[in-house]
C-alpha positions in Angstrom: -14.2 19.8 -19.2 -11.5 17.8 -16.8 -12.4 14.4 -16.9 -10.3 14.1 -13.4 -7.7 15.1 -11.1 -4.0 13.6 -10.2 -1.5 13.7 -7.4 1.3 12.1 -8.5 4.8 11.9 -7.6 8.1 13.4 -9.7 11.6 11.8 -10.2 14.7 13.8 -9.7 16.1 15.1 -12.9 18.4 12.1 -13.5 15.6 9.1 -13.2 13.2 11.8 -15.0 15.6 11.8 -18.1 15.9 8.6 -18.0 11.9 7.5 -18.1 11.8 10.6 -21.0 14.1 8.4 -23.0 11.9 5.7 -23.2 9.2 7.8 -24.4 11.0 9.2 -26.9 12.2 5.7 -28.5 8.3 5.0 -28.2 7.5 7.8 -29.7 10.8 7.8 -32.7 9.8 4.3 -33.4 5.6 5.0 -34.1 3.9 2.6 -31.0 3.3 5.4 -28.7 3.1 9.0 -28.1 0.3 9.8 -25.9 2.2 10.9 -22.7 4.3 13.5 -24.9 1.5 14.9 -26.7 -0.1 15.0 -23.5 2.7 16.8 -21.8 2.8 14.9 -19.7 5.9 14.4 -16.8 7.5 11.3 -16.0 6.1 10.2 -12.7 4.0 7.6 -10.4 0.4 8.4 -9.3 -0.4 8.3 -5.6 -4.2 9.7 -6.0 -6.7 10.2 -8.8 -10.3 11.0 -8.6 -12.7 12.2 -10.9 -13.8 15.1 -8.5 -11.3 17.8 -6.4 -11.7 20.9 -5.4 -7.6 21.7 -5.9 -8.3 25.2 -4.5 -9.3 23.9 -1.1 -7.1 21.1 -1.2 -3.5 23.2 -2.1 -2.5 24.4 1.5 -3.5 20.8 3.0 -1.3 19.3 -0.2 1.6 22.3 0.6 1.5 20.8 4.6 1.5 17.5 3.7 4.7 17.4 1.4 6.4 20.0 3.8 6.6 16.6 6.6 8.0 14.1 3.7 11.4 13.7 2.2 13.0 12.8 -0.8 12.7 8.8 -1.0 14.6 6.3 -2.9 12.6 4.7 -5.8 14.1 2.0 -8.1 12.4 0.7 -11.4 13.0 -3.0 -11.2 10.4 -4.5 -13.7 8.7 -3.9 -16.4 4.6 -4.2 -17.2 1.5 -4.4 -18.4 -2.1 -4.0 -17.3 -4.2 -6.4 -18.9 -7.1 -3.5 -20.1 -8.0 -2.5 -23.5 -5.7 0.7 -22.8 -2.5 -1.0 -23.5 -0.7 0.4 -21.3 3.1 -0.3 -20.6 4.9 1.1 -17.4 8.0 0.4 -15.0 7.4 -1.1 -11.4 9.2 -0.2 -8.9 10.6 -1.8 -6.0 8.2 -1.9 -3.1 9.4 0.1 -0.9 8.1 1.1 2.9 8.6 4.6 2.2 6.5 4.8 -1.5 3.9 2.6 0.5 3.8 4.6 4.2 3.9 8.0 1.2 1.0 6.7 -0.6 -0.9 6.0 2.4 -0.7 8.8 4.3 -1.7 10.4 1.8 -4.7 8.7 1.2 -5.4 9.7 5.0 -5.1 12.9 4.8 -7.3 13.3 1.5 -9.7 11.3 3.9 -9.8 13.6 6.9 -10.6 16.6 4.0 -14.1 14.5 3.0 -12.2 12.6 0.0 -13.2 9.7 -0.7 -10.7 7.2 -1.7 -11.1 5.3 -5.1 -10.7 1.5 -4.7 -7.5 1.6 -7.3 -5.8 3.6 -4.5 -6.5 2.3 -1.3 -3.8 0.4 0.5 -4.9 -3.0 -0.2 -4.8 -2.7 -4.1 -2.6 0.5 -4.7 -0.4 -0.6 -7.9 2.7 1.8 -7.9 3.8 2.4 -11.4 5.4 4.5 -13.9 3.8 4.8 -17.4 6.0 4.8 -20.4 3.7 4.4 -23.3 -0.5 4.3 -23.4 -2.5 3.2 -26.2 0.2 0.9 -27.5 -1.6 -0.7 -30.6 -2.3 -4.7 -29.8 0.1 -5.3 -33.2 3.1 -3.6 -31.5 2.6 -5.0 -28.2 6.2 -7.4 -28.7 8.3 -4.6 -30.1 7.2 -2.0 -27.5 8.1 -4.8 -24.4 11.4 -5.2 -26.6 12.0 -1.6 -25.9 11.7 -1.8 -22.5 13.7 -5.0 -22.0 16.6 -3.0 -23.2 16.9 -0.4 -20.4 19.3 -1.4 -18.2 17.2 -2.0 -15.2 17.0 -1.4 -12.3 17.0 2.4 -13.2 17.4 4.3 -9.6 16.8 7.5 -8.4 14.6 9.7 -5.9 11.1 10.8 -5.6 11.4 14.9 -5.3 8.0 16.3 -6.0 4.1 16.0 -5.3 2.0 17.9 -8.0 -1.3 18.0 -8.8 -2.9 17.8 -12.9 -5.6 18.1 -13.8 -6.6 16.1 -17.1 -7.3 15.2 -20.5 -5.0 17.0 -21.2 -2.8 17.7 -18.9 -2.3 20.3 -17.1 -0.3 21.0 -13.9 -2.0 22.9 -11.1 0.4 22.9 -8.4 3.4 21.1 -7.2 5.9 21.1 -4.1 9.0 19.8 -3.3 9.4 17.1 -0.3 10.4 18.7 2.5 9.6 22.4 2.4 10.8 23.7 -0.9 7.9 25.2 -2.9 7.9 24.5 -6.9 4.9 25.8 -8.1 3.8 26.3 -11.3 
């Protein structure tokens, strides 16, 4: 049984590889690898819930990415969420598009009878890009060690909206911005 859905947004290839290499020197060095085993895919959520009817919701999803385009993200900072889930991520530079993205979204998942969880609305949306999950408390210094040893700020684009469906993960659909279809 899902325990929820996601939209979230992908990297291009380049800033993709880049997150995966932090998960892998999580996951070489013991402290974390949740995300792998969950296959999951480097990214930043714009939208969870715990109920979606992604059926209903894939042509208003398709229309929605075909009006957005590719948009600049930079990781600038590195963090952690102070919740018993240990979870360590990179931030990225507020931008006005990843904010305008993340809230029209929210708008449109409105006008379909969606309602908003407080974690995403605009007021206290929290862009981020996980890197390792379940760190143990014991590891905590070594795994932000890691992290302060990317060369930051790490840049790239945002490509691709896709929808998953999880624990685990598993993609449903996902588009590129503009009007290229990726589906899976």
């Amino acid at each position: 049984m899902s325990e929820g859905y996601a939209i979230e947004l992908y990297f291009d290839p380049a800033l993709e590889n880049q997150v995966l290499k932090a998960w892998n020197v999580f996951a070489r060095r013991q402290i974390s690898t949740k995300l792998i085993n969950d296959e999951s895919r480097p990214h930043i959520t714009l939208f969870s819930t715990v109920f979606f009817d992604s059926t209903r919701l894939e042509s208003v999803i398709r229309n929605f990415v075909s009006k957005q385009e590719p948009l600049s993200i930079s990781f600038s900072a590195i963090g952690s969420f102070s919740s018993d889930s240990n979870v360590l991520f990179l931030s990225p530079t507020p931008s006005l598009s990843l904010l305008q993205l993340q809230s029209q979204l929210c708008d449109t998942m409105k006008k379909e009878g969606v309602e908003i969880p407080e974690d995403y609305r605009a007021d206290s949306w929290v862009p981020f890009c996980p890197v390792a999950l379940e760190v143990p408390k014991s590891r905590m210094a070594e795994a932000f060690s890691v992290l302060r040893d990317l060369k930051l700020p790490v840049n790239g684009y945002g490509m691709e909206i896709g929808l998953v469906e999880f624990s685990p993960v598993r993609e449903v659909f996902s588009f590129g911005l503009g009007n290229s279809t990726l589906e899976s």
